[in-house]
NUKEKE-609141 format. One record per atom (N, C-alpha, C): z, y, x. Coordinates in steps of 0.1 Angstrom, whole numbers, padded with zeros to 4 digits, always signed. Layout:
# residues N
ZYX;...
# end
This chain:
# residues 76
-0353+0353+0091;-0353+0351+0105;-0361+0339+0110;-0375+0340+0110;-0383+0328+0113;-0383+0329+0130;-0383+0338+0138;-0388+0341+0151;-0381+0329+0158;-0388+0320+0171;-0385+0315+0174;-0374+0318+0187;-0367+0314+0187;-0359+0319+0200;-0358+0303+0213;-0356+0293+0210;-0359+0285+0216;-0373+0275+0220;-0381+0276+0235;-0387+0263+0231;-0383+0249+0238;-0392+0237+0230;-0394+0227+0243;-0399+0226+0252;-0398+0213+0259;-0405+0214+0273;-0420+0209+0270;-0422+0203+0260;-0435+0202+0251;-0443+0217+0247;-0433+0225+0243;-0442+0236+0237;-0442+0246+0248;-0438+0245+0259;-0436+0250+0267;-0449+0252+0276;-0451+0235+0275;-0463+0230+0287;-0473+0235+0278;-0473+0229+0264;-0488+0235+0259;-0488+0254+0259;-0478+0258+0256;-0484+0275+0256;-0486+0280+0275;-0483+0268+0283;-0491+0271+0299;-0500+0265+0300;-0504+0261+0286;-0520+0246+0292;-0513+0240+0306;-0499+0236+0311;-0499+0227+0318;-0492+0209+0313;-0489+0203+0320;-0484+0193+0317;-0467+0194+0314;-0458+0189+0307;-0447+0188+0301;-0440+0185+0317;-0447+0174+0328;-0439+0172+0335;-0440+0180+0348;-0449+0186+0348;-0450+0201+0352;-0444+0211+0353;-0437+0213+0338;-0426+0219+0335;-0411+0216+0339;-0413+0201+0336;-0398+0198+0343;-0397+0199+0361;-0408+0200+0365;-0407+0201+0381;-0403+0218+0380;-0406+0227+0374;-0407+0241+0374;-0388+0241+0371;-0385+0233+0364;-0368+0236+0361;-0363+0230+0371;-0362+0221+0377;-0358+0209+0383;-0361+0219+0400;-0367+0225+0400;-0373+0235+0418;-0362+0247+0411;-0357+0250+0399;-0351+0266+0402;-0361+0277+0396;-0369+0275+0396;-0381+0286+0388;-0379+0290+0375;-0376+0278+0367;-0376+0282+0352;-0361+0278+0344;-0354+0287+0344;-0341+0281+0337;-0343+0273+0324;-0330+0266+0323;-0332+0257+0308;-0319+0258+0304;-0316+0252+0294;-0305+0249+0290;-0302+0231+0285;-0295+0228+0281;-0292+0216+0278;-0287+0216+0260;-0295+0215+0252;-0286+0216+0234;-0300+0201+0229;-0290+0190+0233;-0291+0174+0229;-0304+0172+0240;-0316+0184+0242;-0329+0179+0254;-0326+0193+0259;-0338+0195+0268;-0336+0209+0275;-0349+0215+0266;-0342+0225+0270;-0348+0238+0260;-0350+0251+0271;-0360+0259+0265;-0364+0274+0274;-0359+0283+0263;-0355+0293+0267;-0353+0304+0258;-0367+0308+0262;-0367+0319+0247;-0381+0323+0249;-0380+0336+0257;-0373+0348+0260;-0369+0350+0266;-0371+0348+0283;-0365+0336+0280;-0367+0331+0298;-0380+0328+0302;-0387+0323+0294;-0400+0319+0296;-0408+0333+0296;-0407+0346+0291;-0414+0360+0293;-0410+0360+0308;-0397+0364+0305;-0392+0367+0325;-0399+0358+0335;-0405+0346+0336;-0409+0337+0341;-0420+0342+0345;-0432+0343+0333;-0445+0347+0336;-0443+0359+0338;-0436+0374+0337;-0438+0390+0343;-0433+0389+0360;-0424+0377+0364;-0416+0376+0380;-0426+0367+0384;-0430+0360+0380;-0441+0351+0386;-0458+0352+0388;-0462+0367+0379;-0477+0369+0379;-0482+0372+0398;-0493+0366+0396;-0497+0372+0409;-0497+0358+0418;-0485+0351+0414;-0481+0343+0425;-0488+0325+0422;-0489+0324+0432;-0493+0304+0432;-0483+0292+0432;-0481+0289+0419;-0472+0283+0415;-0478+0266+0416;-0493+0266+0421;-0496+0247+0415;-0491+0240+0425;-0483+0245+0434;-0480+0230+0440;-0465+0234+0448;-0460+0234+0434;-0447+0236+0438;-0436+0224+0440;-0442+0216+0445;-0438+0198+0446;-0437+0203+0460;-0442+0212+0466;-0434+0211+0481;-0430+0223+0485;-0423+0227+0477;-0414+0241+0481;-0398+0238+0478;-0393+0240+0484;-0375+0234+0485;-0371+0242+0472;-0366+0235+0468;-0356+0232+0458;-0346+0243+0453;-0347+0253+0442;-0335+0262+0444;-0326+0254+0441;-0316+0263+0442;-0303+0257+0431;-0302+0259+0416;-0300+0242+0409;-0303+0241+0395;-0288+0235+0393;-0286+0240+0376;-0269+0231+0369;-0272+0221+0365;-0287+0216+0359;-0289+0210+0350;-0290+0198+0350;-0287+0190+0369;-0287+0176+0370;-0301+0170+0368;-0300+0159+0368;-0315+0151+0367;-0313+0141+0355;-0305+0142+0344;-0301+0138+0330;-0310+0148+0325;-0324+0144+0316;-0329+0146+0308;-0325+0142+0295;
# end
């Protein structure tokens, strides 16, 4: 059972070619669920559902789009 099932916010940003803190604005706005196991983590999973609900759409400047509702606090 090598398949990965979780990533980081590191491997996360690189398999988007974006920035890691990029990623945390994407959890932090409600867009991309995480989890919390010792750092935050994406299921891989969530990260498919992410890119198939989100194609099409304009995600770069999502620094000014309100905020969904997240569990995850601002404890990284």
């Amino acid at each position: 059972m090598n398949e990965i099932l979780v990533y980081t916010v590191q491997e996360v940003a690189r398999i988007l070619h974006s920035s890691p803190n990029y990623i945390y604005t994407l959890i932090d706005k409600g867009y991309l669920p995480a989890i919390k196991l010792g750092s935050i983590k994406i299921l891989k999973s969530t990260l498919e559902k992410f890119l198939v609900e989100n194609e099409g759409n304009d995600l770069s400047d999502i620094s000014n789009i309100k905020k969904l509702e997240t569990n995850l606090g601002d404890d990284r």
